[in-house]
C-alpha positions as CSV (number, residue, x, y, z in Angstrom):
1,X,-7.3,-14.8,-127.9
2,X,-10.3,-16.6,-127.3
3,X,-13.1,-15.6,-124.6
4,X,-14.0,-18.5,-122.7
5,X,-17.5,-17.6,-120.4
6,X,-17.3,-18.3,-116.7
7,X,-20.2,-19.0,-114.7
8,X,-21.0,-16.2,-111.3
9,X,-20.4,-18.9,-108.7
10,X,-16.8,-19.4,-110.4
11,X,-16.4,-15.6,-110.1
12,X,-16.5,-16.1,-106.8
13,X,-14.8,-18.5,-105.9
14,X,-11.9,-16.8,-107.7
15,X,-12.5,-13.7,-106.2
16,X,-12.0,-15.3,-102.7
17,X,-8.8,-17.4,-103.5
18,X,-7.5,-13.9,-104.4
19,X,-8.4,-12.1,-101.4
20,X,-6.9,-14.7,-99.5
21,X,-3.7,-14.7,-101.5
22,X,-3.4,-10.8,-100.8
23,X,-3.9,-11.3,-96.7
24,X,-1.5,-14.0,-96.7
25,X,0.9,-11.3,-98.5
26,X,0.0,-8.3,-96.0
27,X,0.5,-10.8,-93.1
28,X,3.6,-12.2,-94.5
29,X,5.6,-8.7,-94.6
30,X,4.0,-7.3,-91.3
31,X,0.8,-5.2,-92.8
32,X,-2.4,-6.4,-92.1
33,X,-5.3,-5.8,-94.6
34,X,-8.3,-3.8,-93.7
35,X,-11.3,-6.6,-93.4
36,X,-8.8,-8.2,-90.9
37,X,-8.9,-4.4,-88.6
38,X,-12.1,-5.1,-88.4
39,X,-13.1,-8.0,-86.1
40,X,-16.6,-6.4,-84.7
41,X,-18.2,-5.8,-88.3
42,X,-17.3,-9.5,-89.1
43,X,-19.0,-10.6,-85.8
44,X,-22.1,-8.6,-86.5
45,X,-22.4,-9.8,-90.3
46,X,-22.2,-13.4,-88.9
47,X,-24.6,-12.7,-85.9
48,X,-26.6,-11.2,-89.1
49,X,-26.3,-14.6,-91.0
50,X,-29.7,-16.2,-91.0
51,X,-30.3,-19.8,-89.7
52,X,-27.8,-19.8,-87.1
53,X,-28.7,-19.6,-83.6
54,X,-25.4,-19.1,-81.8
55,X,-27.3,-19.8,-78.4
56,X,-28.1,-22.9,-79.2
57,X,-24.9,-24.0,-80.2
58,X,-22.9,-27.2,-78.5
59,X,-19.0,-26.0,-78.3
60,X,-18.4,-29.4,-76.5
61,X,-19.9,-31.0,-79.1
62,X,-17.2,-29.6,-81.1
63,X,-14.6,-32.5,-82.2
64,X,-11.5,-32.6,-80.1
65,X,-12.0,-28.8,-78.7
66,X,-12.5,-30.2,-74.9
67,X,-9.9,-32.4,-75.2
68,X,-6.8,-30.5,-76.9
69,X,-7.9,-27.8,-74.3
70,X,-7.3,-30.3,-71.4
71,X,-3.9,-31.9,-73.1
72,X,-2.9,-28.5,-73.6
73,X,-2.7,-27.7,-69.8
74,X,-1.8,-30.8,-69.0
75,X,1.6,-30.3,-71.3
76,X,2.2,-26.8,-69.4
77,X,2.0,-28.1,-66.4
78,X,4.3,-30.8,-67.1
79,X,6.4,-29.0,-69.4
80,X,10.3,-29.4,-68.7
81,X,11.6,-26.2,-67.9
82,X,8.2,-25.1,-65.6
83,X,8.5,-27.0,-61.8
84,X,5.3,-25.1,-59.5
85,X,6.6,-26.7,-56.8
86,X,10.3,-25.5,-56.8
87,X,8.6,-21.8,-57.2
88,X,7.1,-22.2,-53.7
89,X,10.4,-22.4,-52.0
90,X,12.9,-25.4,-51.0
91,X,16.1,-25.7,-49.8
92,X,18.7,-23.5,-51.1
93,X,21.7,-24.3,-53.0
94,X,24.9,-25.8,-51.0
95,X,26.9,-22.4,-52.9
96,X,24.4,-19.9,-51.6
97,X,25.0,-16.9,-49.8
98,X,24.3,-16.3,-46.2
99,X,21.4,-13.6,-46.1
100,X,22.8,-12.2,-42.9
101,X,26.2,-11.3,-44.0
102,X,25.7,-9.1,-47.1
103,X,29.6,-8.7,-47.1
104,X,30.2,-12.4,-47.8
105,X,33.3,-12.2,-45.2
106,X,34.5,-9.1,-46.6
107,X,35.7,-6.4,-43.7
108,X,34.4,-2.7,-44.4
109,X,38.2,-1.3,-44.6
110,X,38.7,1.9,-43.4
111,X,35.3,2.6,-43.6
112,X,33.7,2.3,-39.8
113,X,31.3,-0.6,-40.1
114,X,27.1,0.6,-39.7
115,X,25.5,1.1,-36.6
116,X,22.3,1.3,-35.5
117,X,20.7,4.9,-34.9
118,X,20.4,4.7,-31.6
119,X,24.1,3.6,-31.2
120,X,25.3,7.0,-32.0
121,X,26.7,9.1,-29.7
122,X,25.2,13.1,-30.2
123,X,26.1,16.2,-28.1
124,X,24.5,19.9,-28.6
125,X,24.4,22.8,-27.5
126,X,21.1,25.4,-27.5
127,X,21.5,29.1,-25.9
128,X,18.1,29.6,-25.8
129,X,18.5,33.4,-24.8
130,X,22.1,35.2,-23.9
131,X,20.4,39.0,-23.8
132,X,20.6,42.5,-22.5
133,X,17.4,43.5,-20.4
134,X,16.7,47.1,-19.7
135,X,13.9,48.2,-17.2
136,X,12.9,51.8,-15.9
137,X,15.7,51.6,-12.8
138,X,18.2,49.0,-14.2
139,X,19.8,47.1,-16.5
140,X,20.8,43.3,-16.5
141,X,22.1,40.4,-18.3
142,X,20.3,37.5,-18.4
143,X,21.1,33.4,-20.0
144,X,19.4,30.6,-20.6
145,X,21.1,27.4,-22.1
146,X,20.6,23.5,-22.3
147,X,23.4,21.1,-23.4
148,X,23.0,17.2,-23.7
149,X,25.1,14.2,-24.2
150,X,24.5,10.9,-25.3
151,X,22.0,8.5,-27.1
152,X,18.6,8.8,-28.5
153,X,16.8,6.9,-25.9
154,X,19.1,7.9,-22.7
155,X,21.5,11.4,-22.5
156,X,22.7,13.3,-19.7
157,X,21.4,17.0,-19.9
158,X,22.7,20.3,-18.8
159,X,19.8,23.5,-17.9
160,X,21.3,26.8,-16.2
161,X,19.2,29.7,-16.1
162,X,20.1,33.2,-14.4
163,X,20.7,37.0,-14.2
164,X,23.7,38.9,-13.7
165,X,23.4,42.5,-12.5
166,X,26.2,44.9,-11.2
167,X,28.7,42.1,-12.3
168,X,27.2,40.0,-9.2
169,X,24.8,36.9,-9.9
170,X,21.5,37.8,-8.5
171,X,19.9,34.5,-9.1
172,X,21.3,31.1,-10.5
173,X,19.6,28.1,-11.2
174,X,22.1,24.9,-12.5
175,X,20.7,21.4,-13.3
176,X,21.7,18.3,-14.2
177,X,19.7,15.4,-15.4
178,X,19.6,12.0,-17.2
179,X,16.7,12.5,-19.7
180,X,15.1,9.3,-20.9
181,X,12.7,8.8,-24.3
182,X,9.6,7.6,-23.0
183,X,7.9,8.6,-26.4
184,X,7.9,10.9,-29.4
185,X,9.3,13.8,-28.8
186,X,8.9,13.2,-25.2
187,X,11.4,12.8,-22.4
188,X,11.1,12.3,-18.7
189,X,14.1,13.9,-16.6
190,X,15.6,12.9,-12.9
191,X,18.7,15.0,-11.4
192,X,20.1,17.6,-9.4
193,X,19.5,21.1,-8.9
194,X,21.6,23.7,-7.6
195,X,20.9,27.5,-6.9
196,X,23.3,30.3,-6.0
197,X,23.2,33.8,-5.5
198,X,21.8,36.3,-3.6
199,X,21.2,34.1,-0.3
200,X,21.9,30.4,0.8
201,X,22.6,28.3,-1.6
202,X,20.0,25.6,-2.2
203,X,19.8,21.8,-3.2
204,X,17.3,20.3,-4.6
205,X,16.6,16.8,-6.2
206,X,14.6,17.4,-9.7
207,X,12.4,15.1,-11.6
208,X,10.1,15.7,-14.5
209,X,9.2,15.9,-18.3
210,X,10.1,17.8,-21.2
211,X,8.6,17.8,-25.0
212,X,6.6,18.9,-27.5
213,X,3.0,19.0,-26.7
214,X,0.1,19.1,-29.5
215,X,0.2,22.1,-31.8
216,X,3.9,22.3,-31.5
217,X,4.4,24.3,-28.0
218,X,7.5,22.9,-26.2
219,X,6.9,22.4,-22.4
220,X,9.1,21.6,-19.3
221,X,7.4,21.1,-16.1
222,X,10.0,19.5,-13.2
223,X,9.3,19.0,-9.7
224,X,11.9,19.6,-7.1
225,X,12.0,18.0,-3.4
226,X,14.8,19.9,-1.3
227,X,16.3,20.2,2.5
228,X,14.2,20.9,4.9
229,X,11.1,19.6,3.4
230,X,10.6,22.5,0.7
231,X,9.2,21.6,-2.5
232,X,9.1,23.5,-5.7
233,X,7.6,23.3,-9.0
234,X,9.0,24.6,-12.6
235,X,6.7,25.5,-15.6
236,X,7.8,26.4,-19.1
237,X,5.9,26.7,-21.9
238,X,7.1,28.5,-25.3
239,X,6.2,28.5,-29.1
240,X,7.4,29.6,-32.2
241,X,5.2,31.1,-35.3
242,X,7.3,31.2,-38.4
243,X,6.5,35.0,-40.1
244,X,8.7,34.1,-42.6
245,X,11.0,31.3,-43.6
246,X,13.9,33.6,-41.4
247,X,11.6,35.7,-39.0
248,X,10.1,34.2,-36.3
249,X,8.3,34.9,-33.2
250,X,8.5,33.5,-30.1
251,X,6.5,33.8,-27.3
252,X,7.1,32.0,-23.8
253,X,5.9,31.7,-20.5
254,X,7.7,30.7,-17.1
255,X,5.7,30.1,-13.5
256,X,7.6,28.9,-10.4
257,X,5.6,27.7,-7.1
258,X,7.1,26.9,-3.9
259,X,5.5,24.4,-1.3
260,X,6.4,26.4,1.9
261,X,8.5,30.2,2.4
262,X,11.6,31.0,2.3
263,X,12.4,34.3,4.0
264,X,16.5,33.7,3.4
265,X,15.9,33.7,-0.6
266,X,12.6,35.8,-0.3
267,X,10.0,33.5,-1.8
268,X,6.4,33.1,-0.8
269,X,4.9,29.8,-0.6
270,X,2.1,29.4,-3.8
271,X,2.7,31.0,-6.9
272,X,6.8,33.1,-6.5
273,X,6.8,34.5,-9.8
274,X,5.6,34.5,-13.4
275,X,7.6,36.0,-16.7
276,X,5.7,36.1,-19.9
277,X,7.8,37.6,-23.1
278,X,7.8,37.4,-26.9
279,X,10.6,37.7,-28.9
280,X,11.1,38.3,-32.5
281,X,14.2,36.7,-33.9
282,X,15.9,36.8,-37.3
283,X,17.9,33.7,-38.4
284,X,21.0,34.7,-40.3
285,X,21.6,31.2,-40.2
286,X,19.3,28.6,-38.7
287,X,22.7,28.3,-35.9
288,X,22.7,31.6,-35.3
289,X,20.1,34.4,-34.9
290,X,19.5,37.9,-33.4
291,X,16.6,39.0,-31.5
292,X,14.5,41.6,-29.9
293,X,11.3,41.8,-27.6
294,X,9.3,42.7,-24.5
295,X,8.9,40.7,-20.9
296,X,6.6,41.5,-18.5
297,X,7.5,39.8,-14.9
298,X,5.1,39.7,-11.6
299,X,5.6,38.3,-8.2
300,X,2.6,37.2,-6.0
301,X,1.8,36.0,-2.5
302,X,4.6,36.1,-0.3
303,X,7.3,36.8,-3.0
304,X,5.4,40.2,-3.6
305,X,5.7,40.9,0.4
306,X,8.9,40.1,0.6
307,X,9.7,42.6,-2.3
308,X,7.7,45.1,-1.1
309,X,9.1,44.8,2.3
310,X,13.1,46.0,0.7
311,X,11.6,48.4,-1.2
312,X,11.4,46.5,-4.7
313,X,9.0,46.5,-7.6
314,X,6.7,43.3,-7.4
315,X,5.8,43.6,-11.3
316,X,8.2,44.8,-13.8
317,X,8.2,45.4,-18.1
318,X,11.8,44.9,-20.0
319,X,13.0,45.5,-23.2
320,X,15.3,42.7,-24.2
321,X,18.0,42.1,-27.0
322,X,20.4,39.6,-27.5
323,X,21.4,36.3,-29.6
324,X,19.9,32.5,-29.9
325,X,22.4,30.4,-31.1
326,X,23.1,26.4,-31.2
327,X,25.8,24.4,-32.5
């Protein structure tokens, strides 16, 4: 075969037609050849190029850049398939479903249909402490419960309180409210109150709040107007420190104050009586949990003279056991 001499710029110009032919072939079955992974070197060898001033350079001036850029918008915008205006809302088909009436006409069955939270009827039951109380001359029993009925925002409530000693009720306090949600965990209270026991009987019209106060410590406080002009006022304060996720103590507080005396029932006007306790429970189940503790009880003012007067302790420390249960 004969050799035939080809010039350098030929070379070249060979050399590049082949190069191309070889990206085309990457390209064409999905590879892509390694000067084309490299878009930044390219940019800098050009910015390298001499005699080109890319600063200066006029892309307007460039022929038909400006104005395939505008037709090519312009065909977007009025392409076929693409309506802006119909994206922005409109009027909706005649076959279209009513938003409000998901079941399209459908009853629920036997299924109840939804209702609202506060729709719901709800009923517990909390006895807060059903205990045994021994002190240094006697022994008593002692209950505390709350019961409700109703709604969320409006319920009708049940509170008795008392002690039991001998098999006789020494002291009984029942009352009955309508307790209305004024705010988060926050209802105020209007009713009835009744006490029996040793003495007259009393009647007294209630009124007041109960919640949970900052830092989590649950509060009553009621005020009471009753025959005869006497007036009364109820405090209750209690809080509960979890020891573990079962153990859990619980210390409270109760004050009572009465606006004038009552010789019949042997209270002072002022500050009666204050209880303070803490008890240390155990939840078996969160329904249903044992307990133990001390209480420490004082009278004052005229309830102390009264006491003293029959022969009775005014202050007085008991060591309690009994059950907290809810359903």
């Amino acid at each position: 075969m004969m050799n035939i001499p080809i010039r350098q710029d030929e070379r070249a110009q060979r050399a590049g037609l082949g190069l191309h032919a070889i990206a085309l072939a990457a390209m064409t079955i999905g590879l892509s050849p390694v000067w084309a992974q490299e878009p930044a070197q390219q940019a800098c060898e050009m910015d390298a190029m001499p005699g080109m001033d890319h600063g200066k350079m006029d892309h307007g001036s460039m022929p038909g850049a400006a104005q395939d850029a505008g037709q090519d918008m312009n065909d977007m915008n009025h392409a076929g398939g693409m309506d802006h205006g119909s994206m922005q809302g409109g009027s909706a088909p005649p076959d279209a479903r009513d938003p409000h009436a998901y079941s399209g006409g459908y009853d629920f069955g036997p299924i109840p249909p939804p209702h609202m939270g506060d729709t719901h009827l709800i009923h517990g039951l909390l006895v807060d402490r059903l205990e045994r109380a021994h002190a240094r001359d006697n022994s008593s029993t002692e209950y505390d419960l709350q019961a409700w009925y109703g709604r969320t925002y409006d319920r009708a409530v049940l509170k008795a309180e008392g002690e039991i000693d001998g098999g006789k009720s020494q002291e009984a306090r029942t009352e009955l409210l309508w307790g209305h949600a004024v705010a988060t965990y926050w209802d105020t209270q209007l009713g009835a109150r009744y006490d029996s026991g040793v003495g007259p009987d009393r009647k007294w019209l209630a009124f007041g709040v109960q919640g949970l106060a900052p830092y989590w410590f649950e509060v009553e406080a009621t005020g009471y107007v009753g025959e005869g002009g006497r007036t009364a006022l109820r405090l209750d304060a209690e809080y509960e420190l979890l020891l573990t996720q079962k153990l859990i103590l619980q210390p409270k507080v109760e004050a009572n104050f009465y606006g004038k005396s009552d010789a019949a029932r042997e209270r002072g006007s002022g500050l009666s009586d204050l209880a303070a306790g803490i008890r240390l429970r155990y939840e078996i189940k969160r329904e249903f949990a044992p307990y133990i503790g001390i209480e420490r009880s004082n009278k004052y003012g005229g309830s102390a003279d009264f006491a003293r007067a029959e022969g009775k302790q005014t202050s007085e420390s008991r060591v309690v056991a009994g059950l907290r249960f809810w359903f």
